[in-house]
N, C-alpha and C positions, 0 to 999 in steps of 0.2 A: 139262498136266504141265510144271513149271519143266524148263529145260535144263539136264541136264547140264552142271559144270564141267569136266571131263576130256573125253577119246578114249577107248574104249577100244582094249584089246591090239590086237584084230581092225583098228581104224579108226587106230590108231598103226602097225601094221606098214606099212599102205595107204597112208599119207602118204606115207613115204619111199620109196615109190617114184617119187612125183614130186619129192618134194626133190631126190633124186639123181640125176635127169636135169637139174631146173637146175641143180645145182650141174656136172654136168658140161660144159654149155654155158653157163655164165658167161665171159664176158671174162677174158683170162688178165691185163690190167691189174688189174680187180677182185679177181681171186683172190690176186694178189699182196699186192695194197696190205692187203686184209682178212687175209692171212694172218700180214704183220707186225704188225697191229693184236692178231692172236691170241697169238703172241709174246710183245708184251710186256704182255699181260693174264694169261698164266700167270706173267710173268717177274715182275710185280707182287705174285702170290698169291706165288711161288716168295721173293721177298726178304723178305715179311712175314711168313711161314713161318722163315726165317731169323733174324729178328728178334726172332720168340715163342721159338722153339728154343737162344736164349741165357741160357747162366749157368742148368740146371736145376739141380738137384739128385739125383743118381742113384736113389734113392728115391719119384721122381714121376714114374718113366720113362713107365710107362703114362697118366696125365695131360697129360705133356708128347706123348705120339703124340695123343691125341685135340682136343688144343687147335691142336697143327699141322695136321689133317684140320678141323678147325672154319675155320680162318683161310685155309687152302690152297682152300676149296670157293668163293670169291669170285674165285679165277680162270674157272669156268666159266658164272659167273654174269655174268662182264664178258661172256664168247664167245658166250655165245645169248643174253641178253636185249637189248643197243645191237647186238651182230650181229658174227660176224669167222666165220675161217673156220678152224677149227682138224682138224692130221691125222687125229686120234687119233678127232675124232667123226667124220670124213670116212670112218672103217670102214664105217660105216655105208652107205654107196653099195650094195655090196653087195647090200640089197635088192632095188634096180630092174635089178643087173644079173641076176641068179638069175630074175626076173621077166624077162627080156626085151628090158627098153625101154632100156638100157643096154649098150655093149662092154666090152669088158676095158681097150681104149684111151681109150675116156672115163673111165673110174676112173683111169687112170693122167694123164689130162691133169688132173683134178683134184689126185692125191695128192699130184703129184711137185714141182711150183710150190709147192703149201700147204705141204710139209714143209719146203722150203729158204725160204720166205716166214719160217714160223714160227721157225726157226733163225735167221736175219738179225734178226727181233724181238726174239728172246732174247737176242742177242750184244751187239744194238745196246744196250739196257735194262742189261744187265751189265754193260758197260765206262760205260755215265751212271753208274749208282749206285757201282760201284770208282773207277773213275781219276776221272769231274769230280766228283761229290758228296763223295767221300771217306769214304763211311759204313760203308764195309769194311775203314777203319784203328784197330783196336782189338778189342774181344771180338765184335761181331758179324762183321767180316773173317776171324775166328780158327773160329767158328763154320760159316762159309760155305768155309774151307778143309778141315774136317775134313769136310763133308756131301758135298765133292766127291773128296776124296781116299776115302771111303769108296765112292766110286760107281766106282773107275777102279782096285781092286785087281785085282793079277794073279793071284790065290790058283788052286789047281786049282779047276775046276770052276764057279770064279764067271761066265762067262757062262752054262755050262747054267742055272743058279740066278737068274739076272738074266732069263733068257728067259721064266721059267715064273713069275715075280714081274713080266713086262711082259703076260703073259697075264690072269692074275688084276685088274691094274689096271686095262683099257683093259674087261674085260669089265662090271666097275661103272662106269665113266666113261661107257659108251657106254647103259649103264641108265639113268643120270643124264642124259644127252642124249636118252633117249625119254621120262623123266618130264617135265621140262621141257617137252619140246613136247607133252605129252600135257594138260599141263595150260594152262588156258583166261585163266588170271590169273596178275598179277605174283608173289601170295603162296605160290601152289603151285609156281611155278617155281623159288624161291627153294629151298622146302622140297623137291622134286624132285631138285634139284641137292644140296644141304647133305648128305642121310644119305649116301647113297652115295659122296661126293666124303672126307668126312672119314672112311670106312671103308676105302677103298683107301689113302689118307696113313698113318691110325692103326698099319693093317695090315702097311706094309712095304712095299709093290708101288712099281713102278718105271714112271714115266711118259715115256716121251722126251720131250716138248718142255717138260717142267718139268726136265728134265736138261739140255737145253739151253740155261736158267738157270743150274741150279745150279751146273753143270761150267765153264764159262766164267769166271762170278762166282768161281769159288777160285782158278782161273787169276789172275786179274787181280787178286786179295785176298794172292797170294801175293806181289805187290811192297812190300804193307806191310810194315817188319821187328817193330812190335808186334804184328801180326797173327799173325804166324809163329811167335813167340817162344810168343804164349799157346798155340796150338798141341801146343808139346812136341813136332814132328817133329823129325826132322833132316835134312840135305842130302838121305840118300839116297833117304826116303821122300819128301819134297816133288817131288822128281826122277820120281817115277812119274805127276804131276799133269801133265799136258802136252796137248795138241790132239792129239794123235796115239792117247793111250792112251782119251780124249773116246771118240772113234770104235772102236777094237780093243776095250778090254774093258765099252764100257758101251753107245752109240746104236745098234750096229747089230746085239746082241743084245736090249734093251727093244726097238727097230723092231718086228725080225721077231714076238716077245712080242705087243704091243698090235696086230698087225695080227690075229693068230690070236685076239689074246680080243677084240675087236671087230666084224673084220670075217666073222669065222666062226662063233664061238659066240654072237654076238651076233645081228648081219646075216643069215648062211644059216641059222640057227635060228630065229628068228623069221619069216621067210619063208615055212623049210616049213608053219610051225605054223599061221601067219594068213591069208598070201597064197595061195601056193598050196591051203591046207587049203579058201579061201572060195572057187578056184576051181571046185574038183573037187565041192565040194559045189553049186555051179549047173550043173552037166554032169548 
């Protein structure tokens, strides 16, 4: 009988629990350096995204989400196949800690370097392509300020909303991080990654460390003044774009978001169902 090209459920849940113990005793050098590498591989999908998302036409709305989800899914495609180390799959740990072979303090020696790793990636990638490339002086800059101004409103309610839009995303991101490894070749991992990745983009859901692109990138797009102009804000709204509001109404409501539809509904669900399920059934 030919092999199998995949894992299955049962033999994908099993993996990760050894994933998640290396990754939690990896080199905190490693973890860093792969985690800027993660950075600015979402920071890449995130400006090319940017880039397709200029100059629609309001009538193509829905074509224009799905060709963003199509072009954004090559950030995750950089992070698992050449290798980095990104937060949002790192939910995933979880598994081995539910299982046993992991503390609550090893996931957090992983998380908490990769998150600020992947941040430094993104910041660093934002300010190359704004201030030295200069590719954010004109209708893409204009573009990249309204996708961030749109992430950092202070409206009632918009973090409850952003939370539960940072759930929904991280919970397909982290499917798309088990297709990929589930699958045995290049061409499945592509296609692993691809539905999934362009259905949480299309959909609306909110990713932190592709925000950690975006939000910076508008930051630093807002020193163009043709940028601004195309825009149509004014002072007062531009004034709400800032590193401060970055954090209050947008990273640390998607955080907590992608940690629950990851490392919960993802991670401790799949556990119950494969790992634990294969244990009780050899007892």
């Amino acid at each position: 009988m030919p092999e199998k090209g995949f894992l299955t459920p049962a033999e994908l849940a099993n993996e990760f629990v050894g994933v998640g113990v290396k990754k939690a005793q990896m080199p905190l050098s490693k973890l860093l350096l792969l985690g800027i590498l993660a950075g600015v591989y979402i920071g890449f999908a995130s400006h090319l995204a940017t880039v397709v998302g200029t100059e629609w036409g309001p009538t193509l709305f829905g074509l224009k989400q799905v060709m963003l989800g199509a072009v954004f899914s090559v950030g995750l495609m950089l992070v698992i196949i050449p290798g980095s180390e990104l937060f949002t799959g790192n939910n995933l740990m979880t598994v081995a800690l539910c299982h046993g072979k992991l503390g609550f303090g090893g996931i957090l020696r992983n998380w908490v370097p990769v998150y600020f790793a992947n941040l430094i990636g993104s910041i660093i990638l934002a300010w190359i392509i704004a201030s030295a490339s200069g590719l954010l002086d004109g209708p893409i800059g204009a573009t990249a300020i309204q996708i961030a101004h749109a992430k950092v409103l202070a409206e009632e309610g918009h973090n409850y909303a952003f939370f539960f839009r940072g759930i929904c995303c991280n919970f397909l991101v982290c499917i798309a991080v088990m297709m990929a490894i589930a699958a045995k070749d290049i061409t499945g991992k592509i296609l692993g990654i691809f539905f999934p990745i362009m259905a949480f983009v299309a959909s609306g859901f909110e990713h932190c460390v592709a925000n950690m692109y975006f939000i910076p990138a508008g930051i630093f797009a807002k020193n163009f003044p043709d940028a601004v102009v195309r825009t149509g804000y004014d002072a007062v709204e531009l004034s709400a774009l800032t590193w401060s509001t970055m954090w209050s109404n947008n990273l640390l409501s998607v955080t907590l978001g992608n940690i629950v539809g990851g490392a919960i509904f993802v991670g401790v669900v799949y556990y119950f169902l494969y790992v634990r399920g294969a244990e009780e059934a050899d007892n």
